[in-house]
C-alpha positions, -999 to 999 in steps of 0.1 A, spaced: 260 -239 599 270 -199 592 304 -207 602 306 -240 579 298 -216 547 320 -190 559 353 -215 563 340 -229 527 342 -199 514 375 -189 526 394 -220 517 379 -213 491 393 -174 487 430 -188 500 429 -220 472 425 -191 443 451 -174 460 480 -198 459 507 -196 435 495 -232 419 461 -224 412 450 -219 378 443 -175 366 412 -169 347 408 -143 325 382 -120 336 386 -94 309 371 -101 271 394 -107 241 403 -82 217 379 -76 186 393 -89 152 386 -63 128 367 -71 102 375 -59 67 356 -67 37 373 -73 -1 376 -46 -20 353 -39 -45 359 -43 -82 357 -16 -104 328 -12 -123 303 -26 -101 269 -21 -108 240 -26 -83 205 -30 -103 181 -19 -78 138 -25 -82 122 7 -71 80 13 -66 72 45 -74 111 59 -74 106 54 -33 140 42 -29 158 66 -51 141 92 -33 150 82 1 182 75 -5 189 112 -29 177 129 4 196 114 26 225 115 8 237 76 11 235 71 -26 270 91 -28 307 78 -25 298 40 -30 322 20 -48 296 14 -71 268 23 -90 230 24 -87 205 17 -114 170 16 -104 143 -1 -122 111 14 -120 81 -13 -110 48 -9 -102 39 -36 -80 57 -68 -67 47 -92 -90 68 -75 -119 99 -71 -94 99 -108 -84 95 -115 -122 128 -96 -126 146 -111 -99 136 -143 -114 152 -133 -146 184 -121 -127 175 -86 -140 177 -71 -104 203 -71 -74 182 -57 -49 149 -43 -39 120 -49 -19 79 -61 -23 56 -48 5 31 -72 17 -3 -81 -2 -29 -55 8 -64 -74 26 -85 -59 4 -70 -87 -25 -70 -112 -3 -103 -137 -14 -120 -157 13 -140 -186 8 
């Protein structure tokens, strides 16, 4: 039965081989690049900020500088305010942290 898979397998190898057989690619396709539009000028980005956590983060690390646009924060104190705001289209970005257990009421 060895000698059954072995002929199988090399019919197999000599039907690839033959000038009438069909190539497969074997190697992946070029990336596309992927460019995104330019941005407008005069771009603002209105950004909801707890305790100036985001503006602080991003001033240290230095990745609020050389964007084509600019940052204003809004200072909030919890989420309820902020999701008020984005409600009223007031804010672009941000970002709520989750409800801590101690306000959470059980029956």
């Amino acid at each position: 039965m060895a000698a059954a898979s072995a002929t199988t397998a090399t019919e197999l190898a000599a039907a690839a081989a033959a000038p009438d057989s069909v190539a497969v690619a074997t190697t992946a396709p070029a990336p596309v690049p992927v460019t995104a539009p330019p941005m407008p000028t005069g771009v603002t980005l209105r950004v909801g900020d707890q305790l100036d956590y985001l503006k602080t983060l991003l001033s240290l690390s230095g990745e609020d500088q050389h964007l084509p646009y600019t940052l204003t924060y809004g200072s909030f104190l919890g989420g309820p305010p902020m999701l008020q705001a984005f409600q009223a289209d007031a804010l672009d970005a941000g970002f709520i942290r989750t409800t801590p257990g101690s306000s959470v009421r059980r029956r």
